[in-house]
Legacy VTK file of the C-alpha trace (Angstrom):
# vtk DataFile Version 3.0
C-alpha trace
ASCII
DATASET POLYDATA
POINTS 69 float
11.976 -6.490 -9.721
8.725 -8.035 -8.669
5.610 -8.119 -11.200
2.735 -5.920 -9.911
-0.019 -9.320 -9.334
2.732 -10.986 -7.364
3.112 -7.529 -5.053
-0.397 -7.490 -4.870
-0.594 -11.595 -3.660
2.086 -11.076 -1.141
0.196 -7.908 0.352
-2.737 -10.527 0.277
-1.293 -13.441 2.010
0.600 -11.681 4.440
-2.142 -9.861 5.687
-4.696 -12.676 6.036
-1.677 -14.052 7.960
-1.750 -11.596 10.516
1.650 -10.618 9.304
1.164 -6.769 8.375
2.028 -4.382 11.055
2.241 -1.316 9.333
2.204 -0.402 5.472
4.644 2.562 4.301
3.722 3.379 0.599
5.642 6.054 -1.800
3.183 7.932 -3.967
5.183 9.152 -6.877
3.967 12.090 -9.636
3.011 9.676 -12.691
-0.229 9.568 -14.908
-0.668 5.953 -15.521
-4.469 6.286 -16.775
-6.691 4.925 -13.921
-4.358 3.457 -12.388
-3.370 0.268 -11.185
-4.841 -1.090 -7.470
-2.368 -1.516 -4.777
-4.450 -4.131 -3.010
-6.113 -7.587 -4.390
-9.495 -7.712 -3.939
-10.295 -8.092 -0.145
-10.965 -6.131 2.519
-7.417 -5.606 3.473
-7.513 -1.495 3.061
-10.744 -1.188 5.222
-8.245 -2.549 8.479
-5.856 0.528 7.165
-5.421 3.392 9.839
-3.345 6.208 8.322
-0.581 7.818 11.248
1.369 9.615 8.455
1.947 11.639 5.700
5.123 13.149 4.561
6.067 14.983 1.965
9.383 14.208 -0.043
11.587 15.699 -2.374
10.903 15.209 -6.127
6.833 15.473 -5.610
6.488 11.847 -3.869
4.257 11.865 -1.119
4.923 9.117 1.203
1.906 7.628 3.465
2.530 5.721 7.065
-0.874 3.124 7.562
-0.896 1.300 10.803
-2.989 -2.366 10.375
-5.823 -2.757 13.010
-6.408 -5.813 14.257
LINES 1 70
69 0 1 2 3 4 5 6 7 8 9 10 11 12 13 14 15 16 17 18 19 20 21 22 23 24 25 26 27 28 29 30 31 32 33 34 35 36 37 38 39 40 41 42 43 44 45 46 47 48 49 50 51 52 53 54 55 56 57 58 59 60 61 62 63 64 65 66 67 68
């Protein structure tokens, strides 16, 4: 299992890289307070262009971003 910071440096570093295609992230039912940020700080989620949404079993939503370039 990775530790959430590390997640969030990977996200980081591949996308400066040029490396991100597309983003696929599972939304799951959960209070966790305010929550935690899926992104480091950056402008990484402003280049995010959503194509999906679907709706899985168990209440998780899942949600399909295509990177722009």
């Amino acid at each position: 299992m990775l530790y959430w910071p590390v997640v969030q440096l990977l996200i980081a570093r591949f996308s400066w890289g040029g490396l991100v295609d597309e983003l696929i992230v599972n939304v799951e039912p959960a209070v966790l307070g305010h929550g935690i940020p899926l992104f480091a700080s950056g402008d990484f989620e402003k280049r995010l262009e959503r194509v999906a949404i679907q709706e899985l079993p168990e209440g998780i939503v899942q949600l399909r971003y295509r990177v722009k370039k």
